[in-house]
C-alpha positions as CSV (number, residue, x, y, z in Angstrom):
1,X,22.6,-52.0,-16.5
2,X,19.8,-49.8,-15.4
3,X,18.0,-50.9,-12.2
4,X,14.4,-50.6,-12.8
5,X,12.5,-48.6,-9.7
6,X,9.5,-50.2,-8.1
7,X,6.4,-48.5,-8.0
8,X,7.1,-47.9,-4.3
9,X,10.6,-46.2,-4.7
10,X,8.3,-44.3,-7.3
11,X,6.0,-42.8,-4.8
12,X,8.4,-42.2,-2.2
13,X,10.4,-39.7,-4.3
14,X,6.9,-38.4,-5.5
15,X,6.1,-37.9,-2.0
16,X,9.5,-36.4,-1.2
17,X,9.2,-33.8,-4.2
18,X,5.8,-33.2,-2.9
19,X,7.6,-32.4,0.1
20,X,9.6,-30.0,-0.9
21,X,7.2,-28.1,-3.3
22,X,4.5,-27.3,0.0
23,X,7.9,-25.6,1.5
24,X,8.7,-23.9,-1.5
25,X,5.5,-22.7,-2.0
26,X,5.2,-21.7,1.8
27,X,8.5,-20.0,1.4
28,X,7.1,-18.2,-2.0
29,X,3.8,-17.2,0.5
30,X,5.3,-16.2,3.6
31,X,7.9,-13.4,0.9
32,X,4.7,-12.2,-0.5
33,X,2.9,-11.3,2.8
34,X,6.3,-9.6,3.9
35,X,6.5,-7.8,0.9
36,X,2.8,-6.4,1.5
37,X,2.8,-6.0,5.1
38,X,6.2,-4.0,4.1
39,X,4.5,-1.9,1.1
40,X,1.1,-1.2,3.9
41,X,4.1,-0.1,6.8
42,X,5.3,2.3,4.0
43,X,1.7,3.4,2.9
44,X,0.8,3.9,6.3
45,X,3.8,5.8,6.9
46,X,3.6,8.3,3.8
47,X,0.1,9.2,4.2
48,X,0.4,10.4,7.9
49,X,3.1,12.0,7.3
50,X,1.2,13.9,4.9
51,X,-1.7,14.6,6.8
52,X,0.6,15.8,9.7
53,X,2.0,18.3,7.0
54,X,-0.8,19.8,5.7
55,X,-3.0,20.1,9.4
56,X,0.3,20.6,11.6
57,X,-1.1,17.3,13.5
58,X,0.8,17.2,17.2
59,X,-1.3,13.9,18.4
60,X,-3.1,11.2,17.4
61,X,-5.7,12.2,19.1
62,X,-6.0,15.3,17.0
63,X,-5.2,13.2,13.8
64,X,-8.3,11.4,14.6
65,X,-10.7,14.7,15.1
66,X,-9.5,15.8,12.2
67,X,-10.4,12.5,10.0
68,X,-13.4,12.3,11.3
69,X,-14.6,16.0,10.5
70,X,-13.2,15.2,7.3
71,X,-14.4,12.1,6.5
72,X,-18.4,12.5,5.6
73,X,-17.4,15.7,3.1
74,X,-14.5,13.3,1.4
75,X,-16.5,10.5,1.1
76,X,-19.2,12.3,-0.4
77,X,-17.0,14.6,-2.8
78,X,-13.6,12.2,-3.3
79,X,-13.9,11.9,-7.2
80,X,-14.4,15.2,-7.7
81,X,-11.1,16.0,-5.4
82,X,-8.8,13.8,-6.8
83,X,-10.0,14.3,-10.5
84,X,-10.1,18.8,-10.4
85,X,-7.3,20.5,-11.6
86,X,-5.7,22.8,-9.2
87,X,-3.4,25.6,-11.1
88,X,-0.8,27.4,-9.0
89,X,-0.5,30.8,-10.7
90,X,1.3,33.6,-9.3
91,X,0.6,37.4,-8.4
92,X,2.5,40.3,-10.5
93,X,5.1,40.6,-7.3
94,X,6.4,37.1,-7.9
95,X,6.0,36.1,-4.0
96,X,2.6,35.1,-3.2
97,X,1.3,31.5,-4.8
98,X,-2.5,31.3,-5.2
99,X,-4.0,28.1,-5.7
100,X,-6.6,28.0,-8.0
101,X,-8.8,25.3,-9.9
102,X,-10.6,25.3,-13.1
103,X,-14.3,24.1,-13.4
């Protein structure tokens, strides 16, 4: 014999599945924002050390001088950087690299 459930035993393991879903889906959230802040650390990381690379950077401070000289002229010509073709072709001696782009 089955024992029939009332409609309040009913709601109480409604409520209790309810329950556990928000913590799931708080669970499911709080991965997610780890996962981005982790993917922004990395980011973060990556492009400075790029930009200390290619301006020898030895402070923030200079970092920042730097970004901001460069930032009116990128912001103005940032398409046309990222989408011109640089060719790296190199001089009859085989030592020196010239970087040049085509138009």
């Amino acid at each position: 014999m089955t024992k029939k459930r009332t409609d309040e035993e009913i709601l109480q393991e409604l409520e209790e599945k309810i329950e556990k879903m928000k913590v799931k889906k708080q669970q499911v959230e709080a991965r997610k924002k780890e996962k981005e802040r982790k993917e922004r650390t990395r980011r973060l990381i990556q492009v400075g050390a790029i930009f200390e690379k290619y301006f020898e950077i030895q402070s923030e401070e200079e970092a920042e001088k730097i970004a901001k000289a460069l930032q009116s002229y990128v912001g103005k010509n940032k398409d046309k950087i990222l989408h011109h073709d640089v060719v790296v072709t190199q001089k009859n001696n085989g030592s020196k690299e010239v970087a040049s782009t085509k138009e």
